[in-house]
LOMIVEX-909255 format. One record per residue: residue in one letter; z, x, y negated of N, C-alpha, C, O in turn; residue number from 0. Coordinates in pm, whole numbers, plus 50000, padded with zeros to 5 digits. Atoms other than C-alpha are relative to their C-alpha. Example, Ala and Ser with C-alpha at 12.3 -4.5 7.8 and 13.67 -1.06 7.14 Angstrom:
BEGIN
> rest/nz/nx/ny/caz/cax/cay/cz/cx/cy/oz/ox/oy/nr
> a/50000/50089/50119/50780/51230/50450/50000/50090/49880/50066/50194/49882/0;
> s/49994/49918/50119/50714/51367/50106/50073/49923/49891/50090/49974/49780/1;
//
This chain:
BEGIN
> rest/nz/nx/ny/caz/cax/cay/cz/cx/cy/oz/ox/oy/nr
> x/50000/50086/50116/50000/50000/50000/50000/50090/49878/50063/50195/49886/0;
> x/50015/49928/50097/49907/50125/49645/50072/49933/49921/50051/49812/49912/1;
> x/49944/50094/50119/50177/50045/49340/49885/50044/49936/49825/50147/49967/2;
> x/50101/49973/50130/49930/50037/49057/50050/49943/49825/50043/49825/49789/3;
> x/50006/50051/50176/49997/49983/48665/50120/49939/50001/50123/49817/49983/4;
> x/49831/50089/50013/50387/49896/48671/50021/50102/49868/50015/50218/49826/5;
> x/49937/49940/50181/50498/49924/48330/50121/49898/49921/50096/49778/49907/6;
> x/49918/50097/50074/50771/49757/48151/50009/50072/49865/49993/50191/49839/7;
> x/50089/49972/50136/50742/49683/47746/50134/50081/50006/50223/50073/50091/8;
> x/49898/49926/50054/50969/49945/47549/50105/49907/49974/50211/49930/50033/9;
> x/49882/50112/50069/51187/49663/47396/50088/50000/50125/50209/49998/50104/10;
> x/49931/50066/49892/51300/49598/47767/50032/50145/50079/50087/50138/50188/11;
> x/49973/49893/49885/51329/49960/47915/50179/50046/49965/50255/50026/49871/12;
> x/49851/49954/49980/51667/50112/48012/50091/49848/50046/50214/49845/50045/13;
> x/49928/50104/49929/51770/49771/48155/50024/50005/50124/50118/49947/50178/14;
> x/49987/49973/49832/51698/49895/48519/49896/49899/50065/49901/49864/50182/15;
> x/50098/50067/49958/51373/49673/48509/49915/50083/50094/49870/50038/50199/16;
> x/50154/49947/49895/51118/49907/48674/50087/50039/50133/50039/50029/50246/17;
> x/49956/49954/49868/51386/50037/48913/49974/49909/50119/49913/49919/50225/18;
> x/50005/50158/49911/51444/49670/49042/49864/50014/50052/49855/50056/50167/19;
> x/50120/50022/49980/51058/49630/49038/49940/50079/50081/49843/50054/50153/20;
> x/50097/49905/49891/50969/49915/49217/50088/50001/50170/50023/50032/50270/21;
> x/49962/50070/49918/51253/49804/49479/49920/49934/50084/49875/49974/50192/22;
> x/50026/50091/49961/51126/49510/49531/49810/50036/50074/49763/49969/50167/23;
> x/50085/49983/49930/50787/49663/49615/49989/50050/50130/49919/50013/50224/24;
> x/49977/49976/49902/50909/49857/49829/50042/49894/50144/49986/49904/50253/25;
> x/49944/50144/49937/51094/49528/50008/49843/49967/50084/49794/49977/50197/26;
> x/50105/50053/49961/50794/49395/49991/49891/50015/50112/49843/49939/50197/27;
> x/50097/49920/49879/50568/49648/50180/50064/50007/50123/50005/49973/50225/28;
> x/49897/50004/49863/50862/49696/50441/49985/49884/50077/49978/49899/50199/29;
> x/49981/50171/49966/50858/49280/50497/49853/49996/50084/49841/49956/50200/30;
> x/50112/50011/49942/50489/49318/50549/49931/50109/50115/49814/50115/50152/31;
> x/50053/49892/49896/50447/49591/50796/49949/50133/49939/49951/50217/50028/32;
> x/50032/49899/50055/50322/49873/50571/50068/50084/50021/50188/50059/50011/33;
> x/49938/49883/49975/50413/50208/50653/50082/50080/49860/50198/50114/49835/34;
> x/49982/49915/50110/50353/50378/50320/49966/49943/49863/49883/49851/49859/35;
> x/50047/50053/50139/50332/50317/49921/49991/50128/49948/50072/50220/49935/36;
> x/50081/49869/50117/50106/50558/49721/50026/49970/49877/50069/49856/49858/37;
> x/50003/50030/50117/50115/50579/49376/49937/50113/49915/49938/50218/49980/38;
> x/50066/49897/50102/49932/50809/49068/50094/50007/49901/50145/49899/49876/39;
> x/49936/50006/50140/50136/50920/48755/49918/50125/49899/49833/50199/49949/40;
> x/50068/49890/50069/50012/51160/48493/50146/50107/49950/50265/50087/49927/41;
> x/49856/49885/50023/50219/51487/48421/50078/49953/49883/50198/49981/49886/42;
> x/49938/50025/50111/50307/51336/48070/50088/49874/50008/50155/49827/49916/43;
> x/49871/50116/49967/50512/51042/48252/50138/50068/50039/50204/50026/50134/44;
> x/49895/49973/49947/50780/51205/48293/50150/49927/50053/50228/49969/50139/45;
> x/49919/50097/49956/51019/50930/48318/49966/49929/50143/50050/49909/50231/46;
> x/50072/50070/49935/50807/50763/48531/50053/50103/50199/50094/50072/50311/47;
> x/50039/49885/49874/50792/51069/48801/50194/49999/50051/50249/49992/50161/48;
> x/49808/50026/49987/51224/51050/48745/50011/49847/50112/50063/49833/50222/49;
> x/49921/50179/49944/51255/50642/48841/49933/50026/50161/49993/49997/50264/50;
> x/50027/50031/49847/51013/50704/49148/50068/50148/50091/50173/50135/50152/51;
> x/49883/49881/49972/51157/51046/49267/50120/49902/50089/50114/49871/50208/52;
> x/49869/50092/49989/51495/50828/49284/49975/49914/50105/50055/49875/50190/53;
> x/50054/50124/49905/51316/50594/49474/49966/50005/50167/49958/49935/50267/54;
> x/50033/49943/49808/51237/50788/49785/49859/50099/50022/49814/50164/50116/55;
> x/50170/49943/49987/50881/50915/49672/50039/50143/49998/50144/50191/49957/56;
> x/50026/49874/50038/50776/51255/49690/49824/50045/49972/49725/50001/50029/57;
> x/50121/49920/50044/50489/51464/49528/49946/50042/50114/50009/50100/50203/58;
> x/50089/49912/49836/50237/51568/49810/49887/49984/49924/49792/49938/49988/59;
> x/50152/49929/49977/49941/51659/49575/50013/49973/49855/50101/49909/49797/60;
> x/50024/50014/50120/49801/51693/49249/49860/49964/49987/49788/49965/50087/61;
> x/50179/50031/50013/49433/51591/49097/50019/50052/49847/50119/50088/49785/62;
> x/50045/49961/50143/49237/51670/48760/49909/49877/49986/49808/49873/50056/63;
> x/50085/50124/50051/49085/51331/48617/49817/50017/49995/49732/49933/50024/64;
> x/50069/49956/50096/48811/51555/48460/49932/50059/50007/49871/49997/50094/65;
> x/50039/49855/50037/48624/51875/48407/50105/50009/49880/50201/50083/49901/66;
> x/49912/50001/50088/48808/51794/48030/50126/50030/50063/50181/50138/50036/67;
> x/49851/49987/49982/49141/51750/48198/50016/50115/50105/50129/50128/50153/68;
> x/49977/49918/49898/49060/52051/48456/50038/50108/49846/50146/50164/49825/69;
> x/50013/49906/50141/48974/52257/48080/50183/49999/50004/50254/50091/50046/70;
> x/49879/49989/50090/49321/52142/47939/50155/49983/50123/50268/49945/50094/71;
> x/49898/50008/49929/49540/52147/48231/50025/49887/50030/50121/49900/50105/72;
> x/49928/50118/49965/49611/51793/48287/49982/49958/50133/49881/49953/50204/73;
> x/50038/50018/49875/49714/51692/48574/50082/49897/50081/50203/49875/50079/74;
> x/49937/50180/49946/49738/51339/48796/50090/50075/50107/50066/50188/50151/75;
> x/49899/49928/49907/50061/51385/49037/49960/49864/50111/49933/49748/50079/76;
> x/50007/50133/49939/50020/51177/49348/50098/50011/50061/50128/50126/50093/77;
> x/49887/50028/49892/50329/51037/49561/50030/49893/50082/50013/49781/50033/78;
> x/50015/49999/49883/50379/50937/49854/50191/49909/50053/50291/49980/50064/79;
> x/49842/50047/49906/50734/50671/50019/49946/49951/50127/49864/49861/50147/80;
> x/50029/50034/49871/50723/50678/50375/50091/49884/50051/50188/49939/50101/81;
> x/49924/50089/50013/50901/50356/50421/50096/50018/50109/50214/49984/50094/82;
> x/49878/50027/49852/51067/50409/50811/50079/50136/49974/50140/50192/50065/83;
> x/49862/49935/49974/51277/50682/50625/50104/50022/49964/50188/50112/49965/84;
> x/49883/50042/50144/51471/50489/50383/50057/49917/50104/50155/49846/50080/85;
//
């Protein structure tokens, strides 16, 4: 299963919304038989890379969007929750 585009607005962050939310995906995928949940972040999320971290994910790879983003260093992080080891 892929999370994709979870974002909560600024006004509402530090409530423990995305944690819940990304929970509940997890739940979710577990309920349905899914092994694993992928996800993309960009190096400049850094929060982002914190809440899922926490979550059980780990980094197993990097990408470059680009040629531009190979030029300037940027770089997509991908990660990886194996669900049967939470």
């Amino acid at each position: 299963l892929e999370l994709r585009r979870m974002s909560v607005s600024r006004e509402q962050r530090g409530r423990g919304l995305a944690r819940a939310l990304c929970r509940e995906v997890l739940s979710f995928a577990r309920a349905r038989g899914f092994g694993t949940v992928v996800l993309y972040t960009s190096m400049v999320q850094v929060a982002a890379q914190r809440l899922y971290e926490g979550q059980g994910f780990r980094k197993v790879g990097t990408s470059s969007p680009s040629l531009l983003g190979t030029i300037l260093h940027f770089q997509i992080f991908h990660y990886r929750c194996d669900l049967g080891a939470r």
